[in-house]
N, CA and C atoms as a LAMMPS dump frame, in Angstrom:
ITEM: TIMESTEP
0
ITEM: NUMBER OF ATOMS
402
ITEM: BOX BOUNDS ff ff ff
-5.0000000000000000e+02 5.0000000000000000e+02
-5.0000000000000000e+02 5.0000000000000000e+02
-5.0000000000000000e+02 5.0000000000000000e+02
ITEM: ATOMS id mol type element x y z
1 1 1 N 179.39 -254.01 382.564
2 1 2 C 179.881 -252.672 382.282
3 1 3 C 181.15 -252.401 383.09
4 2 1 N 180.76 -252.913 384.164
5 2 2 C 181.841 -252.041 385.343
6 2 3 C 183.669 -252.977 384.772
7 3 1 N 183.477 -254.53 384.219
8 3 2 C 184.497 -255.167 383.682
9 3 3 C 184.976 -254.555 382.668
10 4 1 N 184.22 -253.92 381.223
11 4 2 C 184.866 -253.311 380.284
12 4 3 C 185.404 -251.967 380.556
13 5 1 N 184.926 -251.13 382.169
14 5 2 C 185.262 -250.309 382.827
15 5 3 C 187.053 -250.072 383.24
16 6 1 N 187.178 -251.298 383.647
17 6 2 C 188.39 -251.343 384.28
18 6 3 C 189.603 -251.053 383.392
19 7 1 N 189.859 -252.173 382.386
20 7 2 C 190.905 -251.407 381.797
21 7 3 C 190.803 -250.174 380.886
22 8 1 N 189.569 -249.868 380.634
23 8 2 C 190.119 -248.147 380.292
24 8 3 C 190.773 -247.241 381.514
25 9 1 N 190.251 -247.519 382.677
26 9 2 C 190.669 -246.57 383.617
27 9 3 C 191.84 -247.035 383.972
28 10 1 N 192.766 -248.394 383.718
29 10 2 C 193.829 -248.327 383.663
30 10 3 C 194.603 -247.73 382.9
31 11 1 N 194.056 -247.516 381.694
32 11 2 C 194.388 -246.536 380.488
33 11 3 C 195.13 -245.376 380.159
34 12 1 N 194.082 -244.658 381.081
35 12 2 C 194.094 -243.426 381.596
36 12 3 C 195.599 -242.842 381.691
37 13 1 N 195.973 -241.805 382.172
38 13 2 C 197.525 -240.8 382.049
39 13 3 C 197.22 -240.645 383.63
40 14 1 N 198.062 -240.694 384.541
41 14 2 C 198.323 -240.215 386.06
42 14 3 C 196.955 -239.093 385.983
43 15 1 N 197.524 -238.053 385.689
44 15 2 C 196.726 -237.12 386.155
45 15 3 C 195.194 -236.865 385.669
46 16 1 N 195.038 -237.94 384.866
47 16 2 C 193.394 -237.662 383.729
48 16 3 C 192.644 -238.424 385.27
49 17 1 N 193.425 -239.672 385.868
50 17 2 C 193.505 -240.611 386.677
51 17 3 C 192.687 -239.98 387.779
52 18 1 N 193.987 -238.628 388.287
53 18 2 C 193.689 -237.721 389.765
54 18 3 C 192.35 -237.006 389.003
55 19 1 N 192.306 -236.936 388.009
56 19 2 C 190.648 -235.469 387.333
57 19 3 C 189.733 -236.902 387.581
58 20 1 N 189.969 -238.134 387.501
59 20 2 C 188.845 -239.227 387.597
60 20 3 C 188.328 -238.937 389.208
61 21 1 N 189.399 -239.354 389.883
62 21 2 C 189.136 -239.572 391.092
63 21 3 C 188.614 -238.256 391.678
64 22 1 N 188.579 -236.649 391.691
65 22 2 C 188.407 -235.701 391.807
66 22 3 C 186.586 -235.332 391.499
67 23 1 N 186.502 -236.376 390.644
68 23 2 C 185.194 -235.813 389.459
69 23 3 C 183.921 -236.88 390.249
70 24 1 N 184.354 -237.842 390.744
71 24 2 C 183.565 -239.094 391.815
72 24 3 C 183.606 -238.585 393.064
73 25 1 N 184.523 -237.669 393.151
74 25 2 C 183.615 -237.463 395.439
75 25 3 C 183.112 -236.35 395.015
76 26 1 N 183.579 -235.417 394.179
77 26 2 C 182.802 -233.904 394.093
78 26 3 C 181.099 -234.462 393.716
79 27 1 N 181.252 -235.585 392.493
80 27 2 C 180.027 -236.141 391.787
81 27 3 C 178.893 -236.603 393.76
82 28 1 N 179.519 -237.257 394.842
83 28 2 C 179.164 -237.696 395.71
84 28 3 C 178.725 -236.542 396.657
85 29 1 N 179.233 -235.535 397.065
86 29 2 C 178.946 -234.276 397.503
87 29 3 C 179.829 -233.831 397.737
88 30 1 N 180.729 -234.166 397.875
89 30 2 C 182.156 -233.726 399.042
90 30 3 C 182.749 -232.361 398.083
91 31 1 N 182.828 -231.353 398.655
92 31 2 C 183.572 -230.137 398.328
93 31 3 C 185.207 -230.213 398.19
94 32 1 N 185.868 -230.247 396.714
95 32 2 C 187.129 -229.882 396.953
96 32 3 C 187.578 -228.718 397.479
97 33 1 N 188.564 -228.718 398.538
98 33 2 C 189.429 -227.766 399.141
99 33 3 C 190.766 -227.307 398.458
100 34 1 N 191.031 -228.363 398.204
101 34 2 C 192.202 -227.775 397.892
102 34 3 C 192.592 -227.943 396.391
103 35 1 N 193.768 -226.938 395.623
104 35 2 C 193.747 -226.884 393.698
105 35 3 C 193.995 -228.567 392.928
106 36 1 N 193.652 -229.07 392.374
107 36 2 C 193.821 -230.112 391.952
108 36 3 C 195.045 -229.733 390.782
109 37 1 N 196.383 -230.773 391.341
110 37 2 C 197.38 -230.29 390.503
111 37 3 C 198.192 -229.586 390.729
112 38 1 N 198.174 -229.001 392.402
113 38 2 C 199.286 -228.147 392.801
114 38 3 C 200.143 -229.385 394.187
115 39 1 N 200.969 -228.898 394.4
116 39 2 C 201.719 -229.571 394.867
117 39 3 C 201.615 -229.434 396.318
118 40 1 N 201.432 -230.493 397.502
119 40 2 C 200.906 -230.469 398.33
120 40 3 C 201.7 -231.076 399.462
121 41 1 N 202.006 -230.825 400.812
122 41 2 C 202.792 -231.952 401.024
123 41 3 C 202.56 -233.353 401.101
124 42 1 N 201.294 -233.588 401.455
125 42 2 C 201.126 -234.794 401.827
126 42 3 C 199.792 -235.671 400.394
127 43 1 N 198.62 -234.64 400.518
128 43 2 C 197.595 -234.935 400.187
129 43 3 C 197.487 -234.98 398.646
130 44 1 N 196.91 -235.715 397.933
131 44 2 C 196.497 -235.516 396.363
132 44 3 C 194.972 -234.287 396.477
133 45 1 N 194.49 -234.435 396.998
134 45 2 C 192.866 -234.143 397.393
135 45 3 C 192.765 -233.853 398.697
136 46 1 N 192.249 -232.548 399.218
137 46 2 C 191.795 -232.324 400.275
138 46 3 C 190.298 -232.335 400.292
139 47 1 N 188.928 -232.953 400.983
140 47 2 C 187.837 -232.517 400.45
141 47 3 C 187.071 -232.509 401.819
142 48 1 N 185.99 -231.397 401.8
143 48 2 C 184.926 -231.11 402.824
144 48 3 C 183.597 -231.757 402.621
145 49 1 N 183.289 -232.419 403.899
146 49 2 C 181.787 -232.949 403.78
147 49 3 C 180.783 -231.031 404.078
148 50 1 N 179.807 -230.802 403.141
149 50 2 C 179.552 -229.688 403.263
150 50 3 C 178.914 -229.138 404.208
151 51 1 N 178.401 -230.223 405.257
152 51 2 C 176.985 -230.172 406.221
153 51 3 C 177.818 -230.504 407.62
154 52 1 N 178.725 -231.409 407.748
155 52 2 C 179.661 -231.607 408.702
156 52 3 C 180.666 -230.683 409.117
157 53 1 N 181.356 -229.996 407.826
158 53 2 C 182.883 -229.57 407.715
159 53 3 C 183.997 -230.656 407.756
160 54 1 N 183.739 -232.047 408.555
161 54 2 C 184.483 -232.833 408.537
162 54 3 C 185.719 -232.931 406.839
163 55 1 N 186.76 -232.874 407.058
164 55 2 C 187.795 -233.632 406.194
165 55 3 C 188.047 -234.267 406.243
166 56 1 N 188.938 -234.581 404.556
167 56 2 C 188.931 -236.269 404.172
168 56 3 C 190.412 -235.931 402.933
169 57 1 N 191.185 -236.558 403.162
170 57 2 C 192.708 -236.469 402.311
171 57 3 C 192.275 -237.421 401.594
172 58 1 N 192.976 -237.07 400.553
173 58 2 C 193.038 -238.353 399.124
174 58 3 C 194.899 -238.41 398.855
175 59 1 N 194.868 -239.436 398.807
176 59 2 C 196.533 -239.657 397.949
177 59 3 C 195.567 -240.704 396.528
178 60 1 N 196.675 -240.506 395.593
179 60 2 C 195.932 -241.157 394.06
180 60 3 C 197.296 -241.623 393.758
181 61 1 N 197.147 -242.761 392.965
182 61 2 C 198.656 -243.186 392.564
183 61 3 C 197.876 -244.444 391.731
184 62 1 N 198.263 -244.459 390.545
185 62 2 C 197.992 -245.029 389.29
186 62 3 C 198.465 -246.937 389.564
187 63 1 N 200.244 -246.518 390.226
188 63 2 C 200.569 -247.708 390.678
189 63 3 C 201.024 -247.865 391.862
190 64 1 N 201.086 -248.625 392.723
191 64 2 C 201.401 -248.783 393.945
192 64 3 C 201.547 -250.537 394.371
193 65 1 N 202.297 -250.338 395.493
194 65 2 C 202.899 -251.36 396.269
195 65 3 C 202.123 -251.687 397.81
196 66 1 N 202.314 -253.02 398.316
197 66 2 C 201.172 -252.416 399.594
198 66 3 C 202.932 -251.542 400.63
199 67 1 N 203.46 -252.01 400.374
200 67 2 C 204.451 -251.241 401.413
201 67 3 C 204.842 -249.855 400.837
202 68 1 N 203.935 -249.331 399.686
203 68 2 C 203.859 -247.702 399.618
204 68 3 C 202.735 -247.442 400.255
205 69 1 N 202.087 -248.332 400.672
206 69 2 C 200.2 -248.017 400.744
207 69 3 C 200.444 -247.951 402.444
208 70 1 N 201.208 -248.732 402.947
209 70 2 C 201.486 -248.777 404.367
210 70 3 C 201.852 -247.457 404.78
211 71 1 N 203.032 -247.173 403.76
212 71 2 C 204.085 -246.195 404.568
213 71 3 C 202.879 -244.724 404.385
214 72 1 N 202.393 -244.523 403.602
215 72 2 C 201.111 -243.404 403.669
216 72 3 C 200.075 -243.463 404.255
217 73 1 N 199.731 -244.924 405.04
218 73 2 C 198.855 -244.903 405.742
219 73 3 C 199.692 -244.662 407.577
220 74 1 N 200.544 -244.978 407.376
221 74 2 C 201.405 -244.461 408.864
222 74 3 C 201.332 -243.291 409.137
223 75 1 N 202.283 -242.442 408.095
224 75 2 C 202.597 -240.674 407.967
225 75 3 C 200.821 -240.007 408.634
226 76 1 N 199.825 -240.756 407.816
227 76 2 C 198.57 -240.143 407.631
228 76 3 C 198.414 -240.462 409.264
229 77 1 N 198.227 -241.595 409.782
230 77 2 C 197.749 -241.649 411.397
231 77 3 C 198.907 -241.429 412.344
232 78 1 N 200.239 -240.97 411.654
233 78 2 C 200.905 -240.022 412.795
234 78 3 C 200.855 -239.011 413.052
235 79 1 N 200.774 -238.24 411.745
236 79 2 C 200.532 -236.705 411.562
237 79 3 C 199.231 -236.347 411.286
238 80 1 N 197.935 -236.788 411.209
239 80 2 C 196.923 -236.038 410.201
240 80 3 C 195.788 -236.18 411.067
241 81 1 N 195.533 -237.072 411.832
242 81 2 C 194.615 -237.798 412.522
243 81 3 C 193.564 -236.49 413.163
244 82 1 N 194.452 -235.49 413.305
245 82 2 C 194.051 -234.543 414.549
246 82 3 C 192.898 -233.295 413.399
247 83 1 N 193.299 -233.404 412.136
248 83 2 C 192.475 -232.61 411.469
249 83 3 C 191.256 -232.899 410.433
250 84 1 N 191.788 -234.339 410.262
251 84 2 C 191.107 -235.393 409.158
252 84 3 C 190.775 -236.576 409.874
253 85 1 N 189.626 -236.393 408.804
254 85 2 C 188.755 -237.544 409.646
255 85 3 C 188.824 -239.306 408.955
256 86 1 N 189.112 -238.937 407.249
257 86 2 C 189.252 -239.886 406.902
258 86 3 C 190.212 -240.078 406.088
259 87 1 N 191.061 -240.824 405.507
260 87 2 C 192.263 -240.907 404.34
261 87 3 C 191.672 -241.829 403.528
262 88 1 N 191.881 -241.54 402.113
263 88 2 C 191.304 -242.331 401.16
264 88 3 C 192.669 -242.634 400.168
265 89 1 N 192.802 -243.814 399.741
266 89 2 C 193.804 -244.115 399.362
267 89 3 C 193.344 -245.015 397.82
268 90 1 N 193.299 -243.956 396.645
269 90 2 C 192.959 -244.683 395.43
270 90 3 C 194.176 -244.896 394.409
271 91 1 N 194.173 -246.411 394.229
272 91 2 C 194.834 -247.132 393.101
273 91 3 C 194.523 -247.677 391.922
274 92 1 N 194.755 -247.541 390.685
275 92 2 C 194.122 -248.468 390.145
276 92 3 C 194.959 -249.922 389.722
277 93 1 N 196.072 -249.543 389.268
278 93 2 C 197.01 -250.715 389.552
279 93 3 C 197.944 -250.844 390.559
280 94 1 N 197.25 -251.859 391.702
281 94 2 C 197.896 -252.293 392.986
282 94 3 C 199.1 -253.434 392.871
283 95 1 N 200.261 -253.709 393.747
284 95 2 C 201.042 -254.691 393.39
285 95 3 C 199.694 -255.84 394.113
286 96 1 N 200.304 -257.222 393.812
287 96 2 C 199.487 -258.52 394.338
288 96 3 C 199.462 -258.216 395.855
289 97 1 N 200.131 -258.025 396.727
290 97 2 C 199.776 -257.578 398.004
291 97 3 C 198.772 -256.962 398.596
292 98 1 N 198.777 -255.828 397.941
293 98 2 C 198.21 -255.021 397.983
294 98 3 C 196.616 -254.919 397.391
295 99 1 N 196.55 -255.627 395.869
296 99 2 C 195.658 -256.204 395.673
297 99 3 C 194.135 -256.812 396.248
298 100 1 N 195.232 -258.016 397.249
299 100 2 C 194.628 -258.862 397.838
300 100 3 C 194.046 -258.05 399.24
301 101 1 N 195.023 -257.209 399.659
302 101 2 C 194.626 -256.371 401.358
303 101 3 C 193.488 -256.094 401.16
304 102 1 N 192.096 -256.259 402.384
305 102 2 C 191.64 -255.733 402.705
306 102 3 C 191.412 -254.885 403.901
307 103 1 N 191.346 -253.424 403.847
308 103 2 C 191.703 -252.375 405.092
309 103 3 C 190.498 -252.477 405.964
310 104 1 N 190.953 -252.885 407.103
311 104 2 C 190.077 -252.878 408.272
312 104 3 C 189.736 -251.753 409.439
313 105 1 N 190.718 -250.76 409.239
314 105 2 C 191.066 -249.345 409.925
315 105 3 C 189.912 -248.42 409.688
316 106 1 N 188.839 -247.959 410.459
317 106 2 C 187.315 -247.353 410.452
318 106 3 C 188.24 -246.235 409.295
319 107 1 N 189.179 -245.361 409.473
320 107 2 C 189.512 -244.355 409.669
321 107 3 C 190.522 -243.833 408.06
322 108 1 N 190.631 -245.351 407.508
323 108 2 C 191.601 -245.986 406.098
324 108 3 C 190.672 -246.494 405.059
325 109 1 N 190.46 -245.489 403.921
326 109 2 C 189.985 -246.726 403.208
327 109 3 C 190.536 -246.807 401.502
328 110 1 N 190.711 -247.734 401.598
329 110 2 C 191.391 -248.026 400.026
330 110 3 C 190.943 -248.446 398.766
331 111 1 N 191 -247.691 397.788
332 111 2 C 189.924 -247.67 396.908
333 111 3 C 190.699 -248.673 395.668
334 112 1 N 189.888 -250.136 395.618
335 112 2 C 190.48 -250.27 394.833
336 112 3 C 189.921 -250.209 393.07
337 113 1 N 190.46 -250.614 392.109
338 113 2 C 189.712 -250.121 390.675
339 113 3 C 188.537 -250.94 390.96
340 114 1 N 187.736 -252.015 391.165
341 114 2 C 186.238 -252.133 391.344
342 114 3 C 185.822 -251.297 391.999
343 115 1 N 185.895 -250.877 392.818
344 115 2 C 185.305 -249.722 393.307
345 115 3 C 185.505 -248.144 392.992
346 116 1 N 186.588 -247.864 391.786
347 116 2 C 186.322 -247.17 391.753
348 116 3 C 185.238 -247.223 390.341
349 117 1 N 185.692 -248.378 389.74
350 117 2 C 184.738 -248.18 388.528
351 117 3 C 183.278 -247.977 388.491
352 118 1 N 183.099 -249.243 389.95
353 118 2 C 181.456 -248.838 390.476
354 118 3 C 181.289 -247.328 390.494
355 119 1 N 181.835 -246.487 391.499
356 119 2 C 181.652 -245.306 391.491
357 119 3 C 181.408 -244.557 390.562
358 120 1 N 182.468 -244.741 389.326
359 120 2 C 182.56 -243.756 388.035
360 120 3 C 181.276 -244.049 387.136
361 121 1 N 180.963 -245.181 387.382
362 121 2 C 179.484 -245.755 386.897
363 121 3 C 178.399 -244.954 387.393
364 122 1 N 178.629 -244.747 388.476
365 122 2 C 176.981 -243.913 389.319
366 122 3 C 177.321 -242.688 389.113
367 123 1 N 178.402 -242.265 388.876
368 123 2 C 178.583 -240.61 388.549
369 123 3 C 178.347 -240.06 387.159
370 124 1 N 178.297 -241.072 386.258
371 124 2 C 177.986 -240.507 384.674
372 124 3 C 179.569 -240.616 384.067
373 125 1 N 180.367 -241.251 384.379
374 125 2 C 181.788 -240.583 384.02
375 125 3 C 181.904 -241.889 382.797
376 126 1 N 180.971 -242.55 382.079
377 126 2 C 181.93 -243.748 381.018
378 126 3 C 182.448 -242.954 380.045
379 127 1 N 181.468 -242.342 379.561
380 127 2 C 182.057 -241.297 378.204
381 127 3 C 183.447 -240.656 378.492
382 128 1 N 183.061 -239.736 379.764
383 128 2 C 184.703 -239.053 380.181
384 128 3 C 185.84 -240.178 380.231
385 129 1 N 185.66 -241.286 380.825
386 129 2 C 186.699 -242.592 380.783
387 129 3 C 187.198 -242.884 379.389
388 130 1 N 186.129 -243.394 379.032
389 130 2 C 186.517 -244.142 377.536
390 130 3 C 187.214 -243.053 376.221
391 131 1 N 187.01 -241.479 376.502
392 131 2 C 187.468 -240.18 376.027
393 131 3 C 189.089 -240.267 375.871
394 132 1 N 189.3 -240.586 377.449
395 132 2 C 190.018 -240.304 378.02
396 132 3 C 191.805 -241.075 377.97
397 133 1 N 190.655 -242.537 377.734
398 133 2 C 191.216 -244.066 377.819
399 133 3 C 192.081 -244.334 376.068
400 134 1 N 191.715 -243.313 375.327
401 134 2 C 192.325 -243.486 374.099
402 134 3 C 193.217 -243.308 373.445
């Protein structure tokens, strides 16, 4: 499933992309904070663990490079560190670099399309994908 998964969610339009990724942590518990679709400086997704308060930034980007994936993971642990607890960084088409990286940073984690498809799998989302994917 999760293989015939993948390229629909490559499919997908940027922003059906950010409503994917939006629709899997809310589906997980995490409270969105902030409007999905407004313009932000840094963050795609702001979201609250509801029992912690702890935050968690999302950047989403359909395509990416690992030296875009770097330069947002810098900004994020120069500036953000002090309010957020975690940065989540989802792609679905990564360059080969980037691809291949695996993030070792407790504090970084990078979502790549197997994982997110796993996810969209446990959340109920194929119908919304494959809807979506056409």
């Amino acid at each position: 499933m999760k293989n015939a998964l993948i390229p629909a969610i490559r499919n997908v339009v940027p922003k059906d992309f950010e409503i994917l990724i939006d629709l899997i942590f809310r589906n997980s518990g995490l409270k969105r904070t902030s409007v999905i679709g407004e313009a932000m400086t840094f963050f795609d997704l702001v979201l609250e663990e509801p029992f912690s308060k702890k935050l968690h930034g999302v950047q989403i980007k359909s395509e990416s490079s690992f030296n875009t994936y770097e330069s947002y993971v810098t900004k994020f642990l120069d500036n953000y560190t002090d309010g957020f607890d975690l940065f989540f960084y989802a792609v679905h088409t990564p360059d080969k670099k980037l691809e291949d990286y695996k993030e070792s940073r407790e504090n970084i984690k990078l979502l790549h399309i197997a994982e997110i498809a796993d996810k969209a799998i446990d959340a109920g989302l194929i119908s919304w994908i494959m809807d979506k994917s056409k």
